[in-house]
C-alpha positions in Angstrom: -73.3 38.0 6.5 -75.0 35.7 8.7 -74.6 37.1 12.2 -74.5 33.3 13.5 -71.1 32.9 12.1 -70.0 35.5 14.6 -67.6 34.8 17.2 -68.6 36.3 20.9 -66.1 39.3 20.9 -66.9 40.1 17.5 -70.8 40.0 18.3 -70.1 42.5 21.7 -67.8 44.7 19.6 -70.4 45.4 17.1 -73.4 45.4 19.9 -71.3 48.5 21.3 -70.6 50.3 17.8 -74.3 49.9 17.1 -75.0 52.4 20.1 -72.6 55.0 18.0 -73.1 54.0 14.5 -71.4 57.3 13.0 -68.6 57.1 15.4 -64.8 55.9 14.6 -63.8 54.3 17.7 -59.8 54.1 18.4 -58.6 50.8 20.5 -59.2 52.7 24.0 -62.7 53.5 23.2 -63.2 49.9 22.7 -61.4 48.5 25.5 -63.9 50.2 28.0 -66.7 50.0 26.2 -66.4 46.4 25.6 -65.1 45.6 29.0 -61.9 43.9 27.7 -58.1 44.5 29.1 -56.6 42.5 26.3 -55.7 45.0 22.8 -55.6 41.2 21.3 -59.0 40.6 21.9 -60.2 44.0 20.5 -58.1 43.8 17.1 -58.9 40.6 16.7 -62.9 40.9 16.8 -62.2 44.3 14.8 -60.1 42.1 12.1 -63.2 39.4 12.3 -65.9 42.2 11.7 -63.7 43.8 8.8 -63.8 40.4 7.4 -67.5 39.9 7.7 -68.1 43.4 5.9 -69.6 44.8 8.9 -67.2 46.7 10.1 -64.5 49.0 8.5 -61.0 49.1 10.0 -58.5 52.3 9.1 -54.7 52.1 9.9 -52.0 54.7 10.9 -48.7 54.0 11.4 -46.0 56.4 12.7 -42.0 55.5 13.5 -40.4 57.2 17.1 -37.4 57.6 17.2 -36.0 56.4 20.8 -32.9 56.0 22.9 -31.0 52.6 22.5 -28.7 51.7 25.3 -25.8 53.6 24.1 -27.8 56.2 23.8 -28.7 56.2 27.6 -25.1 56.0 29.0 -24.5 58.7 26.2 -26.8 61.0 28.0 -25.6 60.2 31.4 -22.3 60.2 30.7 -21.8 62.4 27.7 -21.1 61.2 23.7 -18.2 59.6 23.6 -16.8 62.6 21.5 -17.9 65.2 24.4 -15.9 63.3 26.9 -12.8 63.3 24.5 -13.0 67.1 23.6 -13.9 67.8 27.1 -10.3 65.7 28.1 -8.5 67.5 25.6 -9.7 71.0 26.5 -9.1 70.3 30.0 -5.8 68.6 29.8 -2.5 70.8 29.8 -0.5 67.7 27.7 -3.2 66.6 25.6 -1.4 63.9 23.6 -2.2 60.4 22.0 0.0 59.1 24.9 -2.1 60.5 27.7 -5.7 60.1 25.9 -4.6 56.2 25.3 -3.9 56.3 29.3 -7.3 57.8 30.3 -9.3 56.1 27.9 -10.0 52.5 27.3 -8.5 51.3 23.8 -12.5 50.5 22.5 -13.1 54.2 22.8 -9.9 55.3 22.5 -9.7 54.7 18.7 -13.2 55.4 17.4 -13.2 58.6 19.5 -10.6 60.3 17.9 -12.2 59.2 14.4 -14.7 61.6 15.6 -13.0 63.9 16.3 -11.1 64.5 13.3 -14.4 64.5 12.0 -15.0 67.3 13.8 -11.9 69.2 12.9 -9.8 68.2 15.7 -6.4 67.4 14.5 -3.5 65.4 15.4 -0.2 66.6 15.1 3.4 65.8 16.3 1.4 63.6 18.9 -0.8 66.4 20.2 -4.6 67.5 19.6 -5.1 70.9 19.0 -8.0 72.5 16.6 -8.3 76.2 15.2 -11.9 76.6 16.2 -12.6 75.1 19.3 -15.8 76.6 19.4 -17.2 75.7 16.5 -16.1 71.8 18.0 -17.9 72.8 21.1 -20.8 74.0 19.4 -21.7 70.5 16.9 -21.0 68.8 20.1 -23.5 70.0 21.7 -25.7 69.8 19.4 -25.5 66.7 18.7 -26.3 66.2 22.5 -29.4 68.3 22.4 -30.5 65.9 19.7 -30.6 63.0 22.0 -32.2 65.0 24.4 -35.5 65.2 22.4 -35.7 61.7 22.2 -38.2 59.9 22.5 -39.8 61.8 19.2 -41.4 61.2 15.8 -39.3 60.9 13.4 -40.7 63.7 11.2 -40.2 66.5 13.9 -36.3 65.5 13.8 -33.7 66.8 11.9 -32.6 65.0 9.2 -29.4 65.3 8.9 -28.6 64.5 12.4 -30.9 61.4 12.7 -29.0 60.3 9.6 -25.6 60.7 11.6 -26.9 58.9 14.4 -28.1 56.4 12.3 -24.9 55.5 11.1 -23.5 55.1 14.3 -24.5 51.7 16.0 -26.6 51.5 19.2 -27.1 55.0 20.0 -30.7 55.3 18.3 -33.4 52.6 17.8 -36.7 53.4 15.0 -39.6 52.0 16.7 -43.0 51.6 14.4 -46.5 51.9 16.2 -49.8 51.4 14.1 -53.3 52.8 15.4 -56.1 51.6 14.4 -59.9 52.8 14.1 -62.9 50.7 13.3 -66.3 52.4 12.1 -69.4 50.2 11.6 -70.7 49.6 8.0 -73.7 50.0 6.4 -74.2 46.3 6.8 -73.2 46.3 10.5 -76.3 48.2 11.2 -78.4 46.1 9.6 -77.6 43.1 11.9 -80.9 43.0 14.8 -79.4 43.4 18.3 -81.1 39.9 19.3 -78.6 38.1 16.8 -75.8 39.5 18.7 -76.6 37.6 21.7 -73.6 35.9 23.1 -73.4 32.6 23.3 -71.4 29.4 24.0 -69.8 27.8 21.4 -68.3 24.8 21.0 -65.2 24.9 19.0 -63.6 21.7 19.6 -65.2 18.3 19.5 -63.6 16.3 22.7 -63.7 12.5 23.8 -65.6 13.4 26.3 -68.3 15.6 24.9 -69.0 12.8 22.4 -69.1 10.4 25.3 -72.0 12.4 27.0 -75.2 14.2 25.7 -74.8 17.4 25.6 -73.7 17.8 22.2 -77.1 16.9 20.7 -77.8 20.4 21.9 -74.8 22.5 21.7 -74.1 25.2 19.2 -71.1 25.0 17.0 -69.1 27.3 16.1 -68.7 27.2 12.1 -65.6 26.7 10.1 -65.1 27.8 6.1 -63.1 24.8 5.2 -62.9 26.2 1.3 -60.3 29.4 2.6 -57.0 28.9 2.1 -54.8 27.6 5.2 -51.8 28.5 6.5 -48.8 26.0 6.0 -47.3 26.0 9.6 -43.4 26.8 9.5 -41.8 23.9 10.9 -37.8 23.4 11.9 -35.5 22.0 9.4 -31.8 21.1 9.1 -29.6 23.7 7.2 -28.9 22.1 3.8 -25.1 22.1 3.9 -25.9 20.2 7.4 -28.3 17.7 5.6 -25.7 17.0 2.6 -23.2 16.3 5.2 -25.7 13.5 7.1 -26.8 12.5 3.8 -22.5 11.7 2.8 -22.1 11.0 6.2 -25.2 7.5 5.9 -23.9 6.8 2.5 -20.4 6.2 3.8 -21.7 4.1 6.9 -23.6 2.1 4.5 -20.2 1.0 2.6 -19.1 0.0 5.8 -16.6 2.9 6.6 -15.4 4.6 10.0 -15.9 8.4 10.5 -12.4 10.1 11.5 -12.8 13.3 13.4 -9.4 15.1 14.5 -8.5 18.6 15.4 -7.7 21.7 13.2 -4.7 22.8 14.3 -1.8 20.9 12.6 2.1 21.5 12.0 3.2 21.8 8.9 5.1 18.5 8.9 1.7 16.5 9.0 0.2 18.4 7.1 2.2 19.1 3.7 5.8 17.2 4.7 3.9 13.3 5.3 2.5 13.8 2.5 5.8 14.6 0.2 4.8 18.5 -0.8 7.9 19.8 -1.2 8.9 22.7 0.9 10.0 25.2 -1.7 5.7 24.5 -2.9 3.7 27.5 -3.4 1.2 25.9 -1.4 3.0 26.1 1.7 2.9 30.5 1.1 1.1 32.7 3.5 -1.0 33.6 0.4 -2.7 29.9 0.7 -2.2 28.5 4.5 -3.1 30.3 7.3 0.5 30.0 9.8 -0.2 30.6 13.5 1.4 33.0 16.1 0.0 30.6 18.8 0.8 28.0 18.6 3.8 29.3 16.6 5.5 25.8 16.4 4.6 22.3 17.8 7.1 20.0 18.3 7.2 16.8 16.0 9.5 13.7 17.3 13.1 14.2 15.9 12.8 10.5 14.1 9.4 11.9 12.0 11.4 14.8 10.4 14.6 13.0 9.9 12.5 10.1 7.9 11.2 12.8 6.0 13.9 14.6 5.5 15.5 11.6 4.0 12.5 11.5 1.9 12.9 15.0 0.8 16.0 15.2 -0.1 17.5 11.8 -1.5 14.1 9.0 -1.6 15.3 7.4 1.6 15.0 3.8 0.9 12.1 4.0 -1.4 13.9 3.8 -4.7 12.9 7.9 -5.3 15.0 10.1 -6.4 13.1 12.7 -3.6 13.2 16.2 -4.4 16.6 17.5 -3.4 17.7 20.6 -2.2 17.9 20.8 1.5 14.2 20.0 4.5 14.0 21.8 7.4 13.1 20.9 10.4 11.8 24.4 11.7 9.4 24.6 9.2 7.9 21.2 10.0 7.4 22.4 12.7 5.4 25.5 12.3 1.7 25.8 13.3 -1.1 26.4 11.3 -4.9 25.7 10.2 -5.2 22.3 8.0 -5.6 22.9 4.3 -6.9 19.8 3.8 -8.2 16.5 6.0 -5.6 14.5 4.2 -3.5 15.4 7.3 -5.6 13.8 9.9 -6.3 10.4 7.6 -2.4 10.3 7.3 -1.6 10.4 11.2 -4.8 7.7 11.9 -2.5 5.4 9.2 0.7 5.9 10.7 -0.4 5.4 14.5 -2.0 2.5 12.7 -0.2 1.6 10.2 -0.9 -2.8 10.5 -4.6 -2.4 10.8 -6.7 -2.9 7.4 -9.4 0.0 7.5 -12.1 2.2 5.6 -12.2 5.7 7.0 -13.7 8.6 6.0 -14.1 12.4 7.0 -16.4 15.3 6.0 -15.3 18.0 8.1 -13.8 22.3 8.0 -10.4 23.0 6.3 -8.8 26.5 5.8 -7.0 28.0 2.7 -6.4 31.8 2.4 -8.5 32.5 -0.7 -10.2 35.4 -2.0 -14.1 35.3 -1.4 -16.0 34.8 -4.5 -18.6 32.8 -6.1 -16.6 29.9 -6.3 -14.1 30.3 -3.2 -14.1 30.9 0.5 -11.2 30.3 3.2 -13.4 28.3 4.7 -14.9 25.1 3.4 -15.5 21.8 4.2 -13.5 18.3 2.4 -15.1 15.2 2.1 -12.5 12.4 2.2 -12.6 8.6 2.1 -9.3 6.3 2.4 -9.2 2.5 1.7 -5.9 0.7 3.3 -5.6 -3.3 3.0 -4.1 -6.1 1.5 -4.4 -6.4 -2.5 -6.2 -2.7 -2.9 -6.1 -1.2 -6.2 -6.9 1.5 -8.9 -9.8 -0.8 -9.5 -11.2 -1.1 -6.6 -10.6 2.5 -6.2 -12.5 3.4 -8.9 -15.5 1.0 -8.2 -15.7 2.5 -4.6 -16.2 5.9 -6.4 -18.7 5.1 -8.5 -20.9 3.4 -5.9 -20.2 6.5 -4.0 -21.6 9.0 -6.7 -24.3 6.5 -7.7 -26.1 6.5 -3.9 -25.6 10.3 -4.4 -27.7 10.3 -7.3 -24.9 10.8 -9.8 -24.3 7.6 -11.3 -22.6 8.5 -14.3 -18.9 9.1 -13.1 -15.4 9.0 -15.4 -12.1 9.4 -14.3 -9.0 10.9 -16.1 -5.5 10.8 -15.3 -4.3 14.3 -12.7 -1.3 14.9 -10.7 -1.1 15.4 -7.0 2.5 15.3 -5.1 1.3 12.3 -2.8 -0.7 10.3 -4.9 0.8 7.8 -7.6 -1.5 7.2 -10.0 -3.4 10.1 -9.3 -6.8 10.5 -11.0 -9.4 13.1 -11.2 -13.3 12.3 -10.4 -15.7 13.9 -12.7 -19.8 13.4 -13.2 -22.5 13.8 -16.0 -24.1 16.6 -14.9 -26.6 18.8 -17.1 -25.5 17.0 -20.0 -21.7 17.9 -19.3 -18.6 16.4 -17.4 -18.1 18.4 -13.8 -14.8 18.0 -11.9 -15.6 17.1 -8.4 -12.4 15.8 -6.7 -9.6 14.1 -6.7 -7.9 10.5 -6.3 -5.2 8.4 -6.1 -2.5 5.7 -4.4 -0.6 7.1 -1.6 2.9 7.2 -2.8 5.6 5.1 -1.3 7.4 8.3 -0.5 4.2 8.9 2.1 3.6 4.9 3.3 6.6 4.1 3.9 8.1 6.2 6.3 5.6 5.6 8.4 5.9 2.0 8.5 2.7 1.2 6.4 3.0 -1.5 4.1 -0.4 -2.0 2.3 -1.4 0.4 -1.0 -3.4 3.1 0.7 -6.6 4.5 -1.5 -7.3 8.5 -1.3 -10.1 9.8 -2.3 -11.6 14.1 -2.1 -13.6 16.6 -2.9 -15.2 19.9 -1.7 -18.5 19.5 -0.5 -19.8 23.0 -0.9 -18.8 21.9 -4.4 -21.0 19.1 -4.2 -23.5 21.3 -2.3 -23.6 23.9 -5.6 -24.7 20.8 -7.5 -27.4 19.3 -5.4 -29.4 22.9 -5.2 -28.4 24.2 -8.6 -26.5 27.2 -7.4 -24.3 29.6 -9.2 -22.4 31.2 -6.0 -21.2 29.5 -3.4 -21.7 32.1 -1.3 -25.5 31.8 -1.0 -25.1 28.6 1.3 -23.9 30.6 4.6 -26.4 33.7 3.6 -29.1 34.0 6.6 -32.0 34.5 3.9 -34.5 32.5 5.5 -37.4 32.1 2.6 -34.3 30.8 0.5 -33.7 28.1 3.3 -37.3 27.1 3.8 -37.6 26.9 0.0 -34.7 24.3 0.1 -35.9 20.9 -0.9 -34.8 18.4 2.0 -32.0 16.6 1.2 
């Protein structure tokens, strides 16, 4: 190793172990006998040494167990457990009732967990337990335990660290390496004159390049054949950078974003569009109903249009779906199972104006979590309303849409949806086979017209975690909203 490669800290480090060569110096030793105050320095010059061959460095590492803040009001105030059990053994009426009344509801409830636990039962109201001091005794115990904290975690008992590790933020593991560095046979070799400190210039500047004195300087040297590190840089989340990517292709076609809130009524949001009440769409099992708001009130000349709707056609020509609409349940508040619901409300405040609006934004359905499902997702929608639209145009505007997203095979096939006449569904080539993406259609009369809209109104959705599945090739949905950075940073941007 050529000593002139050596950086000044790694030069007095090894100047200091020559004096000792048989000696393993710990990270004190070195501090004062190098003069430094800075651990960083030491390790680092140790690391550069080990590097160099000159130097050999031996790790330790040992885990203390130590008192998180829980943990400290626990042993100022007592385990929660102690000050239940010392409550009950004091109190001459100790029942649910008057433990709910001394204690706040948070510790109320996963105290007495505990202390069932422990044997204490809980009957006709009252605590009571047949060996009170055997409740006494793991009590205090377990309080001792906290006492020997701070401690390695080998002295500890097992059993009760594993208890306490169960419970959260009583106990926090804390791991501390030592390190030792002993010179090497090759270390000694190096003459005490090349470990001279010197100056050395590590970064060429304007202005030492604009004087002389780099004709003169000493550089310090750089291996530029070792591997570098790839500096870790901020990114968008993918599911954030498919929705700017939809979100530019949609601008481009010359549409307006629609934002609106998620908290609809049920009149908006199933009854514009002609789902019949009786639908199993409207159950608990798929919409998330509200106890605040519980109901929102809808203008009494909405739900009478739509009741006509329902229950006769009104004056479309339709037959509607009989049986009998209720207002109430218009009227009933809940989270929006789709953005449909928003799109139909910007149409009827608006329902004159040509337009091309579109939305990518959070719906809600209550669905079991799987690979493919999760209550919680987001829609893509675009609507087309003017003059002389069509199924045509329609499906032109789709394929454009799936071609800028790289997808420019597309077909479409005939489907059903209750508010949608024709309805089609969208589908692309992917991986040599047809994928179902979304949905279509032209808004019903049964929907336009009630609300005073006269031009054919073009629907268009899909699910853009979906979408999202496609573009990174994954198999569970599930993965997009799992914090597993290397995943993320492996992503490929969007």
């Amino acid at each position: 190793m050529d000593a002139d490669a050596l950086l000044n800290p790694e030069r007095r480090m090894l100047r200091v172990m020559q004096q000792k060569d048989t000696k393993e110096w710990n990270l004190s030793e070195i501090l004062s006998a190098c003069e430094w105050t800075d651990q960083a320095v030491a390790v680092g010059a140790g690391h550069g040494l080990s590097n160099a061959g000159l130097a050999k460095t031996s790790e330790t590492s040992s885990i203390t167990v130590r008192l998180a803040d829980e943990g400290l009001k626990a042993r100022e105030y007592g385990l929660l457990e102690q000050r239940l059990w010392n409550w009950i053994s004091d109190h001459h009426e100790p029942t649910m009732a008057n433990l709910q009344t001394e204690f706040e509801r948070h510790e109320a409830g996963p105290g007495v967990g505990l202390l069932k636990r422990l044997g204490v039962q809980l009957e006709n109201g009252t605590f009571h337990s047949q060996n009170p001091s055997d409740v006494t005794s793991r009590i205090e115990t377990r309080a001792a335990f906290l006492n020997l904290l701070p401690c390695l975690e080998d002295a500890l008992d097992q059993d009760m660290l594993e208890h306490f590790k169960s419970r959260r933020g009583l106990i926090e593991s804390v791991v501390a390496t030592s390190r030792t560095w002993s010179i090497t046979p090759a270390g000694r070799k190096i003459s005490e004159h090349e470990l001279v400190e010197k100056q050395l210039i590590t970064e060429i500047t304007t202005e030492l390049l604009q004087s002389e004195s780099w004709k003169d300087a000493e550089y310090r040297p750089f291996d530029v054949t070792l591997e570098s590190s790839t500096p870790r840089t901020g990114r968008s989340h993918p599911m954030q950078a498919l929705i700017e990517r939809v979100r530019s292709i949609f601008l481009e076609m010359g549409f307006s974003e629609l934002v609106d809130d998620y908290v609809q009524t049920a009149g908006w949001n199933m009854d514009a569009l002609f789902i019949p009440q009786d639908h199993p769409a409207r159950e608990m099992q798929d919409t998330f109903y509200l106890d605040n708001p519980q109901s929102i009130d809808i203008p009494k000349h909405l739900t009478d249009a739509w009741r006509a709707i329902h229950e006769y056609g009104g004056d479309t020509g339709s037959v509607g779906w009989g049986g009998s609409f209720s207002a109430e349940t218009s009227q009933k508040g809940l989270l929006r199972t789709h953005t449909t619901v928003n799109t139909i409300q910007y149409l009827a405040n608006n329902p004159n104006d040509a337009c091309r609006v579109f939305s990518v934004d959070r719906v809600f359905r209550k669905e079991a979590i799987d690979r493919t499902h999760l209550p919680e997702f987001h829609q893509i929608e675009g609507i087309i309303m003017e003059e002389g639209a069509n199924l045509q145009m329609l499906v032109t505007t789709l394929k454009t849409f799936y071609a800028k997203m790289g997808y420019p095979e597309v077909r479409v096939r005939p489907a059903y949806f209750p508010y949608t006449e024709p309805s089609l569904e969208i589908e692309v080539k992917w991986r040599g086979k047809w994928l179902e993406l979304g949905g279509a259609g032209i808004f019903r009369p049964e929907v336009t017209e009630p609300l005073g809209i006269s031009s054919p109104v073009l629907a268009w959705g899909m699910g853009l975690e979906r979408l999202a599945m496609l573009v990174l090739d994954l198999d569970d949905i599930r993965q997009l909203y799992i914090s597993d950075l290397e995943w993320l940073r492996n992503q490929p941007l969007l």
